[in-house]
C-alpha positions in Angstrom: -160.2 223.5 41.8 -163.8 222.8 40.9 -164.9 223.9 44.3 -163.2 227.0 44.3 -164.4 228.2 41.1 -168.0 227.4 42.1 -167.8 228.9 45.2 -166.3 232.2 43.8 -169.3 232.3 41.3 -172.1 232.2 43.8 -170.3 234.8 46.1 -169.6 236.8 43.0 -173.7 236.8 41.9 -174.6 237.2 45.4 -172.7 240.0 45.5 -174.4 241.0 42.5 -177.9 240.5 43.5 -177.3 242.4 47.3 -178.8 239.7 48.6 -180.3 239.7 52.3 -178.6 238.5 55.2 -180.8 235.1 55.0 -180.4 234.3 51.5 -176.6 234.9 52.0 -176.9 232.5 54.9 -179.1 230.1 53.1 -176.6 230.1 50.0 -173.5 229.7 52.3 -175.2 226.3 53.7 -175.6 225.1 49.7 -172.0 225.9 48.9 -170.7 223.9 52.2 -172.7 221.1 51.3 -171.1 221.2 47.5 -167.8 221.6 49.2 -168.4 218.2 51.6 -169.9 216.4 48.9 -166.3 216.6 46.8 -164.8 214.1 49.4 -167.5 211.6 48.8 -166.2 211.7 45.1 -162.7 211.0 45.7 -163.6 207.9 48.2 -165.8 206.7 45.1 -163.0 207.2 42.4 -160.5 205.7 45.1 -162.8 202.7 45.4 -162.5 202.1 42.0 -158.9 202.7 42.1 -158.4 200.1 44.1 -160.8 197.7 43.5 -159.2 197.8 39.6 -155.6 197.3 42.1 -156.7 194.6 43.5 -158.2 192.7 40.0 -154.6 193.5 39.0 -153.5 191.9 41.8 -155.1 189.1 41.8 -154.4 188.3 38.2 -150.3 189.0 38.8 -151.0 186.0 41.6 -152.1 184.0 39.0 -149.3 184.0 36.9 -147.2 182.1 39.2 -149.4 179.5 40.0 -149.7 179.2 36.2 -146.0 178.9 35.6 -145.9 176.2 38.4 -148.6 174.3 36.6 -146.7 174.2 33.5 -143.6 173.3 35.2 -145.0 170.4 37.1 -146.4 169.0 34.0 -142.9 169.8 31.5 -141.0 167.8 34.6 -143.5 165.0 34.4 -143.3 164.9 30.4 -139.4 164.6 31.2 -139.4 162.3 33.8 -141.7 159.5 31.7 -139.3 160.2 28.9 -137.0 159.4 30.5 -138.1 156.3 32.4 -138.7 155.0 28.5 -135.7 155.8 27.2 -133.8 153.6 30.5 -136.0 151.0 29.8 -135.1 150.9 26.2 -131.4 150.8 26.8 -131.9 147.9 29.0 -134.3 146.1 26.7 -131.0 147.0 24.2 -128.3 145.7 26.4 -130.3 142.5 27.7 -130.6 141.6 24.0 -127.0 142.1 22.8 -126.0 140.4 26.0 -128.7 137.0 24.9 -127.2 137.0 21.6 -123.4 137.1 22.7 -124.9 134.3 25.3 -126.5 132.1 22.5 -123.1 132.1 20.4 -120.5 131.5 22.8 -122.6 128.5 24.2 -123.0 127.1 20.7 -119.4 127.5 20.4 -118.4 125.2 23.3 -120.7 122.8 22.3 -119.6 122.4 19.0 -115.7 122.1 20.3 -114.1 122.7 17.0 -110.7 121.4 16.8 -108.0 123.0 18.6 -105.4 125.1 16.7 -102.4 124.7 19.2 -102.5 122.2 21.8 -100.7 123.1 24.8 -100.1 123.5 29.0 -98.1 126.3 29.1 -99.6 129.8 28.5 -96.5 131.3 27.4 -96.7 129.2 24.0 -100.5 130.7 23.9 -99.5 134.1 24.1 -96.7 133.4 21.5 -99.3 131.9 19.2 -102.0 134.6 19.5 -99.5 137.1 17.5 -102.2 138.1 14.8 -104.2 139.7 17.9 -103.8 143.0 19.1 -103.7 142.3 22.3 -101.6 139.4 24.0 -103.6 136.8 25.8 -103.3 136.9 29.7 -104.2 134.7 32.7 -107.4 135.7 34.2 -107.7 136.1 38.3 -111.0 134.2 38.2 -109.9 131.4 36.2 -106.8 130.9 39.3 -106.7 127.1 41.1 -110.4 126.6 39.3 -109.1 124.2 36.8 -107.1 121.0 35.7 -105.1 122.6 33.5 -104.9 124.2 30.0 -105.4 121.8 26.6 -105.0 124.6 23.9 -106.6 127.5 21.7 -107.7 128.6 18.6 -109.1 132.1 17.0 -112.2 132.7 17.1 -114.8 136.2 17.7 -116.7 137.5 19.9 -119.4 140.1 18.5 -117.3 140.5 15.4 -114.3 141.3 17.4 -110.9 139.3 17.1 -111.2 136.9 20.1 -108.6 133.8 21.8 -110.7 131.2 22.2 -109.0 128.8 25.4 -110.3 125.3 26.3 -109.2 123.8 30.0 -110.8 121.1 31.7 -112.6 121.4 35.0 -112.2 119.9 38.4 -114.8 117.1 37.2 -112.9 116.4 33.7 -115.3 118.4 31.3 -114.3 120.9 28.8 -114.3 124.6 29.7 -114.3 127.5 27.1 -112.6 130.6 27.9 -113.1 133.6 25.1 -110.3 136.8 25.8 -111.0 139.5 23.5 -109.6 143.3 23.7 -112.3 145.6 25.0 -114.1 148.3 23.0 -116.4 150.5 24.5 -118.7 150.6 21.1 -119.3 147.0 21.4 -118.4 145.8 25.0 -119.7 149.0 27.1 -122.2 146.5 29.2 -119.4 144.2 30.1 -119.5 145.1 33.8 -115.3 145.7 35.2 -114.3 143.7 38.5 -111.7 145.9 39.0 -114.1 148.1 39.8 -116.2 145.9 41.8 -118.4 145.1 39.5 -119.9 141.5 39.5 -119.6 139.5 36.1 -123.1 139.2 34.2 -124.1 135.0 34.3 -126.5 133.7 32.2 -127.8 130.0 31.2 -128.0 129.3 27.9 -128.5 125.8 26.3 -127.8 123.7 29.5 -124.5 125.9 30.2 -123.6 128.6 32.5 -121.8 131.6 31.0 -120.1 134.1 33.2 -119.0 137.9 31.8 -116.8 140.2 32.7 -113.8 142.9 32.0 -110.3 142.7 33.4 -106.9 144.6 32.2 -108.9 145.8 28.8 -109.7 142.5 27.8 -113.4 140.9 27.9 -113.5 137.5 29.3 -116.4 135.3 28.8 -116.3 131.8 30.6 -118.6 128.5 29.6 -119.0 125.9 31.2 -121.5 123.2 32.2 
């Protein structure tokens, strides 16, 4: 529009001034060099156009590879949290399971008196009646003793336990604890009907085994 205007100005004072034939020729050539010159303005402001585009750009690129930064380093944060809070549990579990350990093996070594003294597990099951579970015959205790001597009552972990004593294929005394599982205080006790292998520890000379079967907790000591 600028053009225009400018070039209907100098035709119009030209016009004016009855200018000669030269002079109208001379002033043509200065109004088609204003009128090429108005080109070389619009490349300029489209430079700038798009060198502010492409500083735009660039900085919308960013973003992402900011984003990704931070989500690399949140999933790092979570990761080591949680590889502390797994070893905490364990740390947890291994110490519940040493002190259950420690007690049952003090137990069978102190061999307290026997309560009922008997070879048939039907009278123990008859016996245990202030339980709420009844007593039961463990697969893994099958052909891998002489015989039962007896029971008595007894805990483990502060819950209501049958404590059994048989004696092994070599004549020494082997303590059997049955209580009813809870998962608030038994949850580590791995299940072999699941597949899962019993947890064995040593403890004072002794070898204690532990392990789940039909909702009761079994723990086995013996030397």
């Amino acid at each position: 529009m600028k053009g225009s205007g400018f070039k209907s100005q100098i035709k119009q004072i030209a016009t004016e001034a009855k200018l000669s034939e030269t002079e109208l020729a001379s002033l043509h050539t200065l109004m088609q060099a204003h009128s090429d010159a108005a080109p070389g303005q619009q490349i300029e402001d489209n430079s700038e156009s798009e060198g502010r585009n492409s500083g735009r750009k660039a900085k919308q690129e960013s973003y992402p590879l900011l984003f990704k930064g931070f989500g690399l380093g949140f999933a790092a944060s979570m990761l080591f949290a949680v590889i502390l809070f797994s070893g905490s549990l364990i740390y947890q579990q291994e110490d519940d399971i040493r002190k259950v350990v420690s007690k049952l093996a003090s137990n069978h070594i102190k061999l307290k008196p026997l309560e009922v003294t008997t070879s048939r597990f039907a009278e123990i099951q008859n016996y245990f009646d202030k339980l709420d579970f009844i007593p039961i015959e463990s697969s893994r205790l099958t052909h891998q003793t002489r015989g039962l001597l007896g029971g008595r009552y007894c805990s483990i972990s502060s819950a209501p336990a049958a404590q059994l004593r048989y004696k092994s294929l070599n004549n020494q005394p082997i303590t059997v604890y049955q209580a009813h599982y809870e998962e608030d205080i038994f949850d580590w006790v791995p299940d072999v009907q699941a597949g899962e292998t019993p947890i064995v520890r040593n403890n004072k000379g002794l070898t204690i085994s532990l392990w789940q079967e039909k909702g009761l907790v079994f723990a086995r000591v013996e030397e």
